[in-house]
N, C-alpha and C positions, 0 to 999 in steps of 0.2 A: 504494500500500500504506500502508495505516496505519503509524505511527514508532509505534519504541517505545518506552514509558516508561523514563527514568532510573531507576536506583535511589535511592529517597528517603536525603539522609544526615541526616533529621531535623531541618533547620532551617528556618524557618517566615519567608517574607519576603512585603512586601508593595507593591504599587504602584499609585499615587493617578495616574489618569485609561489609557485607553487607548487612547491617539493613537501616532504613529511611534515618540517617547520610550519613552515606558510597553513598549507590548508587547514593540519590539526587548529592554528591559532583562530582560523577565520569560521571556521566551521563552531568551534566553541563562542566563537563571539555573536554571530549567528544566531546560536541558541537561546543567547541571553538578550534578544532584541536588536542589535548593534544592524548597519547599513553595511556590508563589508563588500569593498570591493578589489577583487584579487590580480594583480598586475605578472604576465608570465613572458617573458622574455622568448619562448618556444612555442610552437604552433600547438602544440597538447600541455596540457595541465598534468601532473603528477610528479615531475623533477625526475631526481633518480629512478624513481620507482618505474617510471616511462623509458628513460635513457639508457641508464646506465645497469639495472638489472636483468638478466636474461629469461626469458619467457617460461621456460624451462626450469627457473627458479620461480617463478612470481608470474602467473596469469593477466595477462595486462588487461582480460576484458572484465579482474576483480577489483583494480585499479581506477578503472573508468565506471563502474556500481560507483563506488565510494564517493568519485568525483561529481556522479548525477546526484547521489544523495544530498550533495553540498549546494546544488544548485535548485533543489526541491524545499531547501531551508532557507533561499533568498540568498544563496551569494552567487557574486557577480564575478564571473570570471571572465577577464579581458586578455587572450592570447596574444603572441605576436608583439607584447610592448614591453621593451626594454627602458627598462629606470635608468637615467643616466645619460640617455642619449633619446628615443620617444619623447620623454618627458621627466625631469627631476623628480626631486627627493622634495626639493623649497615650492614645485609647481603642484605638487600633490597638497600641500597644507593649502598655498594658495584656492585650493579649489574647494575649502569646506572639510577636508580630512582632519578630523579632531586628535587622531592617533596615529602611526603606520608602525607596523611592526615588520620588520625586516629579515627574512630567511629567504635569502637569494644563493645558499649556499657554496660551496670550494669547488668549483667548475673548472677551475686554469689549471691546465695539467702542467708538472715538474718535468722537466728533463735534466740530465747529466752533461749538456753540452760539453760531448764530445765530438772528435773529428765523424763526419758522416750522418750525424744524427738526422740532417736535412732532406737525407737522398728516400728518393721514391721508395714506396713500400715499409716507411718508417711512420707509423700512427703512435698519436698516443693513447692509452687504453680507452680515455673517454671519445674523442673522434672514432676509431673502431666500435667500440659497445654502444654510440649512438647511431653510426649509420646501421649498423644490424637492427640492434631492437627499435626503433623509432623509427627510422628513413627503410626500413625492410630491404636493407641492398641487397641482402641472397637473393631475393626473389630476378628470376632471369627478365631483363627489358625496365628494371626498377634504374628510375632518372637520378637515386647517386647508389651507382654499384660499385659493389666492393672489389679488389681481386680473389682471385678464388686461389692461396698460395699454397705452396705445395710445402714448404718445410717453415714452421713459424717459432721466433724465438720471442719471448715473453720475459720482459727483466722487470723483476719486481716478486713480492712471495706474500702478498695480503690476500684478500676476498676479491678483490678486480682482477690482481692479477689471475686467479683461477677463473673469475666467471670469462676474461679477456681469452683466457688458453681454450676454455674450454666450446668457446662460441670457436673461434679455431679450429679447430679439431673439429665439430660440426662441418665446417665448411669443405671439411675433406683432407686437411692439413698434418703434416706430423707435427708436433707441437711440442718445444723444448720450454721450458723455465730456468731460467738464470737469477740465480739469488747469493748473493755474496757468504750468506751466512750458513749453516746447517739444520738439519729440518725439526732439530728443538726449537731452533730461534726462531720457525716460521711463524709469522705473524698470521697469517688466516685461520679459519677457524678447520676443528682438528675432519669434521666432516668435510669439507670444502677440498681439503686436500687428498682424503681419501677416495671421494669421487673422480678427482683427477688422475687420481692415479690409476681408479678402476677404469676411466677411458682411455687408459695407456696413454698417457701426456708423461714426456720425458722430463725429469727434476738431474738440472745440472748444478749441483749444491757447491756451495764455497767456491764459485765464481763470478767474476764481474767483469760487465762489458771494457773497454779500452779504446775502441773504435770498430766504424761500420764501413764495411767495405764495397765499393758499389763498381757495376761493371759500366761498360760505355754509354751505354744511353741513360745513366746516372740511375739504376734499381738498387736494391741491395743485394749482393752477391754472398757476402760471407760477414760474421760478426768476429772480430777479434776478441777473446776475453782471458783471463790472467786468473789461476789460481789462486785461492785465496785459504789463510790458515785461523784461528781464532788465538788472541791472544788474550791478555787480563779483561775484565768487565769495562766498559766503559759510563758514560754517567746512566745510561739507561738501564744498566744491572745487567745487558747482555754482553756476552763477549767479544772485544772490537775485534772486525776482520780486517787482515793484515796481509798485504799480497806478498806471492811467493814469487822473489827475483828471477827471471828467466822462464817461468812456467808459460807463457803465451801458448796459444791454441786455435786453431779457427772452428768456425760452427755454419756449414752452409746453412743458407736463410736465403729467401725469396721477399720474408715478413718480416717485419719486428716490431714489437709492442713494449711502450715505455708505460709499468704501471709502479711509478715510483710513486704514488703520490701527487694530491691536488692540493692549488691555494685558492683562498677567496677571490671571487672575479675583484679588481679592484676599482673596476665604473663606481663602484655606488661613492664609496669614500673619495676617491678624485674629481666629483662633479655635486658633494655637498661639504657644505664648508662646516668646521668645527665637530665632524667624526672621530672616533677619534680611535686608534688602531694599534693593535702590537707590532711586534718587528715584524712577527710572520703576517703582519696585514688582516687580520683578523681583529672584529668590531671588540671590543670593548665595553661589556657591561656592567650593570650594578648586581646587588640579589633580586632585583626585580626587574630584571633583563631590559632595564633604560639604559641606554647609549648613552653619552658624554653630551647626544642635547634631548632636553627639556620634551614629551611626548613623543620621541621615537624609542620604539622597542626593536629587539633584536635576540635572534635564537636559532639553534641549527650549528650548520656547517659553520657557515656566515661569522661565528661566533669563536667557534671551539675548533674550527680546520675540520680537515673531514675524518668524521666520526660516523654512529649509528645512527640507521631510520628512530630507533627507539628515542636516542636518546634527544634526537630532533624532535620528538612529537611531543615528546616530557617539555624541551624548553619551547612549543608553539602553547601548550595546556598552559603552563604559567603564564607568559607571556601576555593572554589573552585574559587571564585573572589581571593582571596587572596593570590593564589598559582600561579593564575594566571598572579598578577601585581607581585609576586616574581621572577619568573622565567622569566620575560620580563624584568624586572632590573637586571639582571645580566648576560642574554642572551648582555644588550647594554654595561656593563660598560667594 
């Protein structure tokens, strides 16, 4: 059955991206009467959950339930509009927005800029895990098709990088993982890696890339990479790898996926003034997830780098309390 609309109590709020963060806040806000209107930089609503998870993990037509459910409660989702550039952060208050709460999430992929890293057949796991799941490039005659590589190297050892090896491997691929460290230090989860390993994805442990090696019409041909040994713990309580002199190696590759890691896009902080942000570019909040000015909220990625859906949707729930006891204290005073 269709939910039924709240009654409006006339306040008008707004939130910049629609990933776990985002909708949880708008969707709760929603509930409690608020006007919410959801700004998504991508032609579909759901963030990660659309992009960057694979189908095969996460049914996307349970994603888009969730999302109609949010639009049967009165919220307004606006695709296609990027904050920052669309239209600001200062042009949304301008327009009657009493709140906006921010979960635009760590979308910019990291790379190791090394030599080669630029050459054809070089993705980063988010560019790959979105033309798949989102832009459906397997699909044959799809207007951004993937290539269909035959040997793919995967550097990085988290939950992208598996879901990146393993949409790979899908596509027909042999599919190696390059992880500098050993597979106690793998950082993905302990199922995530066991499934890859039941698809037969190659794990080339205590090694790391050095450079990409590409043939004449600039593809990638071969990946260079250097053995590596673990020495004392480092500040993160694992133990730092430490490469072994002379070990060089090559790893034919056709592919290669950098899933080292994302940061915060950083449009929203360099096009509003007085954000205010850590080294690693990530917003800054209080215990009530206010940013450095005055009715902007923030939670997510966006926030914390990138973490969990869960613990995205914990800081949209707050967030959305927050806005809530804000905008009722200045509604009384």
């Amino acid at each position: 059955a269709p939910l039924e609309r709240p009654i409006s109590n006339g306040h008008k709020v707004a939130v910049v991206g629609a990933g776990p963060a985002g909708l949880t806040a708008a969707g709760d806000l929603a509930k409690m009467g608020y006007e919410v209107t959801v700004f998504e930089a991508l032609h579909v609503a759901g963030g990660v959950l659309m992009y960057g998870i694979p189908e095969f993990r996460l049914p996307k037509e349970i994603v888009q339930a969730e999302i109609k459910h949010l639009e049967e409660l009165g919220v307004d989702i606006v695709t296609n509009f990027v904050v920052g550039r669309s239209d600001t952060i200062d042009s949304l208050i301008d327009d009657g927005f009493e709140a906006i709460f921010i979960g635009s999430g760590a979308g910019l992929p990291n790379f190791m800029n090394m030599p080669g890293e630029n050459l054809k057949g070089v993705y980063s796991a988010n560019e790959f895990l979105t033309r798949i799941n989102l832009m459906k490039a397997y699909v044959p005659g799809s207007p951004t098709p993937i290539q269909n590589p035959k040997r793919t190297v995967v550097v990085g050892g988290g939950n992208v990088a598996m879901d990146a090896a393993r949409c790979a491997r899908r596509l027909g691929s042999e599919v190696h993982i390059v992880y500098r460290r050993s597979l106690e230090e793998l950082p993905a989860r302990k199922e995530e890696v066991e499934h890859a390993m039941e698809e037969g994805i190659i794990f080339d442990l205590l090694c790391n890339p050095v450079q990409v090696i590409g043939d004449e019409e600039g593809w990638v041909k071969q990946v260079e990479c250097v053995r590596m040994e673990l020495g004392e713990p480092d500040a993160s309580g694992r133990r730092r790898p430490i490469e072994i002199a002379n070990s060089n190696f090559l790893i034919d590759a056709d592919c290669m996926i950098m899933a080292i890691g994302t940061s915060p896009n950083p449009l929203i902080r360099h096009t509003t003034q007085g954000l205010e942000v850590n080294r690693r570019g990530c917003l800054i909040v209080d215990d009530q997830e206010m940013t450095s000015r005055e009715g902007i909220y923030a939670g997510g990625d966006a926030v914390t780098g990138a973490a969990t859906v869960i613990s995205a949707m914990g800081a949209g729930k707050k967030g959305a309390q927050s806005i809530d006891a804000y905008i009722k204290a200045r509604s009384n005073s």
